[in-house]
ZADO-1210 file (C-alpha; in nm, 4 decimals, padded with zeros to 6 digits):
<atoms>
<atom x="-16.7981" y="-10.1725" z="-04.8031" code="UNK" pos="1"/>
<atom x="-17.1254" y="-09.9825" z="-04.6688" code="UNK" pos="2"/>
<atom x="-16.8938" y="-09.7034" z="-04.5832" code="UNK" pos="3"/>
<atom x="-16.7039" y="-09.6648" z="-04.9042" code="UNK" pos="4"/>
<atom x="-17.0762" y="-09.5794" z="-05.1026" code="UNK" pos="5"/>
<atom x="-17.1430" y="-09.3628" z="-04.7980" code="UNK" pos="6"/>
<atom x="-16.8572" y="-09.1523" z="-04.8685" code="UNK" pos="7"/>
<atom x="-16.9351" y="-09.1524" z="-05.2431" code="UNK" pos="8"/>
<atom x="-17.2673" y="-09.1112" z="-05.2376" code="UNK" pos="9"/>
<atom x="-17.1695" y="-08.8158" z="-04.9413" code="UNK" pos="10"/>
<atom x="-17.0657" y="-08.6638" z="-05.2132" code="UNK" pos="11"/>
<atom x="-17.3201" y="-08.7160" z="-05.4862" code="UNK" pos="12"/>
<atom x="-17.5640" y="-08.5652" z="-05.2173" code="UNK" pos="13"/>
<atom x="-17.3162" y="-08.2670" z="-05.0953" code="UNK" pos="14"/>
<atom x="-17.2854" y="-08.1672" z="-05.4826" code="UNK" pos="15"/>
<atom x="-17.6939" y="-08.1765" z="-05.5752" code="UNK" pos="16"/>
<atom x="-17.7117" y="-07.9531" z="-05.1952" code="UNK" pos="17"/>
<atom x="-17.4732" y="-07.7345" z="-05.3890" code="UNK" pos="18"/>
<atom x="-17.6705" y="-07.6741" z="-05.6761" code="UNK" pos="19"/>
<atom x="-17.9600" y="-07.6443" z="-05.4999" code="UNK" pos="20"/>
<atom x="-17.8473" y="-07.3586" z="-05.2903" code="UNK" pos="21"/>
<atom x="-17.7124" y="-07.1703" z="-05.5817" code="UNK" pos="22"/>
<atom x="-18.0658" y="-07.2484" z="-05.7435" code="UNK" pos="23"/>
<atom x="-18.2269" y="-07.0397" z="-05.4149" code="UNK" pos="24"/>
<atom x="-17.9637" y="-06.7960" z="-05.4087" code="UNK" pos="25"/>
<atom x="-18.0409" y="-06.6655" z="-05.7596" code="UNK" pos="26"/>
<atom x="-18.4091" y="-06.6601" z="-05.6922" code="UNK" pos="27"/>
<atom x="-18.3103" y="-06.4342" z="-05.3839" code="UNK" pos="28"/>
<atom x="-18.4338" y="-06.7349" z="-05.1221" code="UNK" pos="29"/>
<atom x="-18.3332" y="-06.7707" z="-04.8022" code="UNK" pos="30"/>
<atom x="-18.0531" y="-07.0498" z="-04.7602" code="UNK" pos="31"/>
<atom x="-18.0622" y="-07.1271" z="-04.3595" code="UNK" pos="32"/>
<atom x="-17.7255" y="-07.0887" z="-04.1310" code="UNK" pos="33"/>
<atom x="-17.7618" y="-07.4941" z="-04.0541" code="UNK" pos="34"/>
<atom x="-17.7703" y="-07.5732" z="-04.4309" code="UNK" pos="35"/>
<atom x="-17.4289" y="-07.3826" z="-04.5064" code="UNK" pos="36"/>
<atom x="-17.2736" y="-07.5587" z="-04.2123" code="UNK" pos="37"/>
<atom x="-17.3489" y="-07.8762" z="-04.3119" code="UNK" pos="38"/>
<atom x="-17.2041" y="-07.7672" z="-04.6285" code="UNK" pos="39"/>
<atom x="-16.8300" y="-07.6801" z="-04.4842" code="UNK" pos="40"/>
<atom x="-16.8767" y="-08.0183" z="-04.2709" code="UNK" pos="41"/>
<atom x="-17.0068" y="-08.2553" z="-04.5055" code="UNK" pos="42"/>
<atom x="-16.6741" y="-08.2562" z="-04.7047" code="UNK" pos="43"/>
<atom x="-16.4716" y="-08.3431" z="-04.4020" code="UNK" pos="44"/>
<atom x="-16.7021" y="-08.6170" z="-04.3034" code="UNK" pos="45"/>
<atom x="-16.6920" y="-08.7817" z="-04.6020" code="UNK" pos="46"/>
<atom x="-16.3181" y="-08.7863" z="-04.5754" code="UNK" pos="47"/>
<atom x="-16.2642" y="-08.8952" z="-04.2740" code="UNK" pos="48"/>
<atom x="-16.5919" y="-09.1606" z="-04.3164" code="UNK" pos="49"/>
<atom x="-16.3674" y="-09.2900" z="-04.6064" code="UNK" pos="50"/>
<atom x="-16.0345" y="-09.3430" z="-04.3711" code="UNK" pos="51"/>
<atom x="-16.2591" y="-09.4881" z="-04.1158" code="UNK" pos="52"/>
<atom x="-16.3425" y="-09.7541" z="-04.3858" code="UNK" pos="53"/>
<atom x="-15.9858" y="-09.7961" z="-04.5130" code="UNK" pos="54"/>
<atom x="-15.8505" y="-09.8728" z="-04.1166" code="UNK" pos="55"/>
<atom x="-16.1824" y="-10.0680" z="-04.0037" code="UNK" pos="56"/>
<atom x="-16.0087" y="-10.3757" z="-04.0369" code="UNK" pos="57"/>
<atom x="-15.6765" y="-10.2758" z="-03.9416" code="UNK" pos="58"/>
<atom x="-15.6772" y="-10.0365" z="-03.6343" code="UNK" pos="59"/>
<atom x="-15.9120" y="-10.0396" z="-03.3517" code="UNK" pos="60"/>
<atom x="-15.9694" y="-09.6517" z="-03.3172" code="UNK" pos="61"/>
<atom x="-16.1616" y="-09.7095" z="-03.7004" code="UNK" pos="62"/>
<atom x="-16.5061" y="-09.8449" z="-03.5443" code="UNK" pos="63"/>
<atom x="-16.5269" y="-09.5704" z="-03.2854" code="UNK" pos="64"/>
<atom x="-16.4203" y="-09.3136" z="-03.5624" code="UNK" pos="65"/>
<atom x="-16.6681" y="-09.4691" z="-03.7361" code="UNK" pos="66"/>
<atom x="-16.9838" y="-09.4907" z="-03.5265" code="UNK" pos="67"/>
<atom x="-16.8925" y="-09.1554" z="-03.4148" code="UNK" pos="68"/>
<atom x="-16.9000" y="-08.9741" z="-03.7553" code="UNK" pos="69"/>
<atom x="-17.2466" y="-09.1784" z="-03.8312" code="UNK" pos="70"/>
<atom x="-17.4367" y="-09.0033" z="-03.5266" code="UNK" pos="71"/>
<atom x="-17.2643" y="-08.6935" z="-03.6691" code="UNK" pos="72"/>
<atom x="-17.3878" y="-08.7357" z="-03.9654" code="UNK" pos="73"/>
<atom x="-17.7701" y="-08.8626" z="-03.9060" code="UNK" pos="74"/>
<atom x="-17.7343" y="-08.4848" z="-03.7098" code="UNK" pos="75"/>
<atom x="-17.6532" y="-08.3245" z="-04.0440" code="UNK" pos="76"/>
<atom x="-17.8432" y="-08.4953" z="-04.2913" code="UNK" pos="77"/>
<atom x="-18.1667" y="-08.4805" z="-04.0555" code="UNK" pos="78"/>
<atom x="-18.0734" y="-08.0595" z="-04.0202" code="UNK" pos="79"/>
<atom x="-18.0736" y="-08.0959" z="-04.4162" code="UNK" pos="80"/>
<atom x="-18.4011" y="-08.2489" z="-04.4441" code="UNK" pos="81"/>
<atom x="-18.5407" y="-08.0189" z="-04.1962" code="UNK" pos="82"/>
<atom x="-18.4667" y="-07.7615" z="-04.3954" code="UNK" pos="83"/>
<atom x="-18.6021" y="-07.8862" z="-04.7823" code="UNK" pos="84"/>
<atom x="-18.2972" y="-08.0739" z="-04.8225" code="UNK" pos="85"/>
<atom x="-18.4770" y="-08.3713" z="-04.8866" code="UNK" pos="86"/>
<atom x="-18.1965" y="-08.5741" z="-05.0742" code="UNK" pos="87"/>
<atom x="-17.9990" y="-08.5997" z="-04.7646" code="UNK" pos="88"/>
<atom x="-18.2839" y="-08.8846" z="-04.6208" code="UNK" pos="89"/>
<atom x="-18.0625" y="-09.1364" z="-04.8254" code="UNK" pos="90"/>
<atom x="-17.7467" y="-09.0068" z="-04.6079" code="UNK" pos="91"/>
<atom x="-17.9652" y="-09.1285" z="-04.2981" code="UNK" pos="92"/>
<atom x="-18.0663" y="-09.4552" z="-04.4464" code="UNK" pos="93"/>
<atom x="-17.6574" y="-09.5017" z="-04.5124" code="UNK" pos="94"/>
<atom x="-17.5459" y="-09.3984" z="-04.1766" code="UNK" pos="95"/>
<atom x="-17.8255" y="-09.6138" z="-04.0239" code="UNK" pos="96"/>
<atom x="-17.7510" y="-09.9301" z="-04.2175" code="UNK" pos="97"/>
<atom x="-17.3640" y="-09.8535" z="-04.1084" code="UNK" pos="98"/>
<atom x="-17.4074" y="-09.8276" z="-03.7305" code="UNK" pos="99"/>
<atom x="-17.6048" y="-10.1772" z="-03.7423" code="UNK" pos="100"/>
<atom x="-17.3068" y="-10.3178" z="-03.9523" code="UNK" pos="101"/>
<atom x="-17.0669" y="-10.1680" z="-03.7096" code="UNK" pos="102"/>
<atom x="-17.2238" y="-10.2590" z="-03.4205" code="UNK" pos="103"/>
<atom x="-17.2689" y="-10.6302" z="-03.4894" code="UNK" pos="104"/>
<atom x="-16.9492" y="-10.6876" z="-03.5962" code="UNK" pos="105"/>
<atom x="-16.7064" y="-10.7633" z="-03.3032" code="UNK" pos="106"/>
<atom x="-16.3362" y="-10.7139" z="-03.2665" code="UNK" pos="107"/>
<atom x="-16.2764" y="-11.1028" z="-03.3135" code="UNK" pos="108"/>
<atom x="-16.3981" y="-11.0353" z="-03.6489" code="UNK" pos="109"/>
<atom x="-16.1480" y="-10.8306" z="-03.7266" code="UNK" pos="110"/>
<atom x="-15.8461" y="-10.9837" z="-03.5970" code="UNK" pos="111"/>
<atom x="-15.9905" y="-11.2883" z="-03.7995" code="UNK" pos="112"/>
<atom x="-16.0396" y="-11.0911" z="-04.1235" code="UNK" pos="113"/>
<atom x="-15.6588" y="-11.0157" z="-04.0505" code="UNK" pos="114"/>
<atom x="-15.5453" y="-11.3798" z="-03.9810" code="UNK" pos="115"/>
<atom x="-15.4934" y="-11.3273" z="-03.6182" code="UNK" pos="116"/>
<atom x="-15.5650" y="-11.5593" z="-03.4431" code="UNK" pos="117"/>
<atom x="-15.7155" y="-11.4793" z="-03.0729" code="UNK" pos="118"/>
<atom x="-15.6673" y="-11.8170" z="-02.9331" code="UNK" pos="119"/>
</atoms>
């Protein structure tokens, strides 16, 4: 569930990051190179953070798609912050809460949450 309101609130963030760098552009302010990456990315994240979260349960490739795109995107919400971005600090506090999730959960949970039985 953690994962769905990351990829919303992905989102929510990537739009105000929007307006924000159309705010500096008009006032002729320097918007740096790391920002408008994590613009392009952020997007793609989100969308693949979101099939992560449909297939968690279902596949095993989801929790190392998962994880993965977390670290990713601690990297490019921290670059964000770095650079006056400062709404991106609740993209960390998502990602972090996720990798704890997904890393205490085990694959036995998952079969079970299917109705597999592994015994």
């Amino acid at each position: 569930m953690i994962m769905y309101v990351q990829a919303v609130a992905s989102l929510g963030i990537w739009v105000v990051q929007l307006l924000t760098i159309s705010e500096r552009l008009k006032h002729n302010q320097d918007v740096d190179g790391s920002v408008w990456f994590v613009i392009v990315a952020n997007p793609v994240i989100t969308a693949l953070v979101a099939l992560a979260a449909v297939f968690l349960t279902r596949r095993s490739w989801a929790r190392g798609l998962g994880g993965c795109l977390q670290v990713v995107g601690v990297i490019g919400a921290l670059a964000s912050v770095i650079t006056g971005y400062y709404q991106a600090g609740v993209a960390i506090v998502l990602a972090i809460a996720a990798m704890v999730l997904l890393a205490s959960g085990s694959p036995r949970s998952a079969h079970t949450a299917r109705g597999i039985s592994t015994q």
